[in-house]
C-alpha positions, 0 to 999 in steps of 0.5 A: 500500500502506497503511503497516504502522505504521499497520495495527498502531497505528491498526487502528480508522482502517482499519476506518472507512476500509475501511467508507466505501470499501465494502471487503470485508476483515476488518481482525482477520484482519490483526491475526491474521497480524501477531501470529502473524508477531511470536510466530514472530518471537520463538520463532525468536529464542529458538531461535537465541540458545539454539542460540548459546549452545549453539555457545560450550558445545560449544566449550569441552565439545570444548577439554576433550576433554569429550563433546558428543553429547547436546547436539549431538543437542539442537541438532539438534533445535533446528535443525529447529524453526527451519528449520520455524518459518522455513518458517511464518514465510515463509508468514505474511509472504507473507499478511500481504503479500498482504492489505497489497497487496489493501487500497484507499488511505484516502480523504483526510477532504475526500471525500464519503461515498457508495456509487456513482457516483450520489452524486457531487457537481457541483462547477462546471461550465464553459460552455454545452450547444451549442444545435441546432435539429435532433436531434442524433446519436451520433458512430458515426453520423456518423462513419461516414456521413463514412467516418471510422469504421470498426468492421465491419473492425476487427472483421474484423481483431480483434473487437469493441470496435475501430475503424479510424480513417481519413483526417479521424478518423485526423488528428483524433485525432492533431490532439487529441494533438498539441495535448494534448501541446504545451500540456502541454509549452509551458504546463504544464512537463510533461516529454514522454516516450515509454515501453514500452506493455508493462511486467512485473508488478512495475511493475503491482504499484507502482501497484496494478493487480496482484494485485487487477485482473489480469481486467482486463488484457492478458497477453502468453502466455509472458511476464511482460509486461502491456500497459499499461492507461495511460502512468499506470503505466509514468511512475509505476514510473520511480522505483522503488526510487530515492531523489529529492533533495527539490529534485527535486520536483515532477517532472512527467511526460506520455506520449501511448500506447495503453492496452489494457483488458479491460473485464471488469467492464463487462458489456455496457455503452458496447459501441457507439462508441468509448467503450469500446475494448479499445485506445485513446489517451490523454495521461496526465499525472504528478506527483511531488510533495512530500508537502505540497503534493500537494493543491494539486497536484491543483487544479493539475493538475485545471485544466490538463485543463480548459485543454485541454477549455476551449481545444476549447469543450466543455461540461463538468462537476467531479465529486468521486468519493464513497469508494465510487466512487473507484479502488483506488489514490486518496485523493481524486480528480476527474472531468471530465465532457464534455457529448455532445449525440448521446448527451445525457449526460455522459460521463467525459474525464479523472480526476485522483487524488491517491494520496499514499504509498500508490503509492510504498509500493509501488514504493519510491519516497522522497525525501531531505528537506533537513532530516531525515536520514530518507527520505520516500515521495513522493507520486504522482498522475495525471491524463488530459489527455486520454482522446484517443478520447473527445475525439474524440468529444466533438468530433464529437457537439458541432461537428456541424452539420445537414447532417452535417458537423462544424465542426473547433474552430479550436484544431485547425485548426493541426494539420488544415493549416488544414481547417475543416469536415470534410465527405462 
């Protein structure tokens, strides 16, 4: 949530924020709420010091034995209009409010302009596209031939959208989150934690999943609980309402979950293989970090999710998201792209964000500086270390071999028992 001042004294920043982010809101609208809110604000004040006022005459009108019907009557009537002005005050703050939570994060100045995912530039890429003398194939191809895959039962047993792991794919799933999470704890600093994958709206309200993007999530009916669309949002949300000491930060977070979306914007698309399930698992790493060094915060935790693609040897790409790409909640954000051979395409693997205040505004997330007795927002970001179904894929597309088989990277074989090649 933007900062209230700053829509009331900077409104122009917002407008051209707004504008660069593609957003669809009329900024004089709030204006108009926010004016409304300060006249009822001052008449409900001019009615109760006039009725106060009133209060100390009737006392001293009753102490002389003096009549005090008519200004009692007046009283009355004063009485009503505020409770009616109370009852329209609310209701303007609760607009006001809601068009506060539906605004996007102001994009930090060193984002490029664009429109759409097509004009987001390549910052560097790393290694080299594996070089195959046959045509290579999509993963739900071979991982089905090695009967590691299965989505006709897991659409039998849910719908679509799902998949059943089995045997080598089941262990090399949880081989990639085993090792995600040990180099995030043992080289990273990162605290491992273990959190509900359900969580109520207030949480999602913190980090800007509700109200605006409730089509996308899963409800469960007759409960106030949403199943988490990422760890991002239960790790984020344990602060709430909390203030931190300033030597407490950075603190850093990672959660290996589930993570359940409803994809209800992606029409069709990505609807074979596992990038794009309903339900999938991912490693999610979180940072509290002191409002100035966020930035360098995002470097830092940008590579420590190419550590991981980097230690697998798998061909990647650094995109920097343009304003009109970027998520509701980000001021600046990266992506990482990994390079898959049988789709000849980059696809996304991990996005890192650095969403400033904007997060902690929301969930009431402060710190106390040492030097200052005013409190401070924190500043909050997020990263994927890694989306762990698609590394999986990533891992199948660029190991395969000819034969059909698919060579297990030797970072994985620790946790494989030692496998190499994985093999009908």
């Amino acid at each position: 949530m933007l900062d209230l001042k700053l829509m009331q004294n900077d409104p122009d920043k917002v407008r051209e924020a707004l504008k660069r982010r593609g957003a669809n809101l009329d900024v004089d609208e709030f204006a108009a709420l926010d004016a409304n809110r300060k006249k009822l604000i001052n008449e409900v004040e001019e009615l109760k010091a006039e009725r106060n006022k009133a209060g100390a005459e009737i006392g001293k009108l009753k102490r002389e034995k003096q009549d005090t019907t008519e200004i009692m009557e007046r009283m009355g009537k004063v009485s009503a209009r505020i409770k009616e002005l109370d009852a329209e005050l609310s209701e303007v703050e609760t607009a006001e409010k809601e068009w506060l939570m539906a605004v996007p994060n102001i994009p930090h100045e060193s984002v490029p302009f664009g429109e759409s995912e097509d004009d987001n530039p390549v910052l560097r890429y790393w290694g080299e596209k594996p070089e195959m003398d046959f045509t290579p194939r999509e993963h739900w191809d071979l991982g089905t031939e090695l009967d590691g895959l299965d989505f006709e039962r897991a659409a039998k047993l849910t719908g679509s959208r799902f998949c059943v792991q089995k045997g080598w794919a089941a262990r090399l799933e949880r081989a990639l989150a085993q090792f995600m999470l040990d180099t995030h704890v043992t080289e990273h600093d990162y605290t491992e934690m273990v959190t509900p994958t359900m969580v109520n709206r207030q949480t999602m309200t913190g980090t800007g999943q509700l109200p605006k993007f409730e089509e996308d999530l899963f409800k469960l009916e007759g409960w106030d609980y949403y199943m988490i669309p990422t760890a991002e949002v239960p790790l984020t949300n344990l602060y709430s309402g909390e203030v931190l000491s300033e030597d407490q930060l950075p603190i850093l977070f990672c959660a290996h979950t589930p993570c359940f979306r409803s994809e209800a914007g992606s029409y069709g698309k990505d609807t074979k293989g596992l990038i794009r399930q309903h339900q999938f698992y991912k490693v999610e790493m979180v940072n509290f970090a002191h409002p100035d060094k966020s930035y360098e915060a995002l470097e830092t935790m940008t590579a420590r999710a190419e550590t991981i693609l980097q230690k697998l040897g798998l061909h990647y790409r650094v995109i920097a998201l343009c304003t009109g790409d970027m998520g509701f909640s980000a001021a600046k954000t990266y992506d990482l792209e990994v390079w898959l051979p049988g789709q000849d395409k980059y696809r996304e693997i991990s996005s890192c964000s650095n969403c400033e205040d904007f997060q902690a505004r929301r969930a009431n997330i402060k710190f106390q500086p040492k030097d200052s007795k005013k409190k401070e927002f924190v500043h909050t970001l997020n990263g994927s270390g890694l989306a762990v179904g698609r590394t999986l894929v990533a891992v199948i597309e660029n190991y395969q071999q000819a034969d059909g088989s698919i060579i297990v990277p030797e970072a994985l074989r620790p946790y494989m028992g030692g496998l190499e090649k994985i093999e009908a």
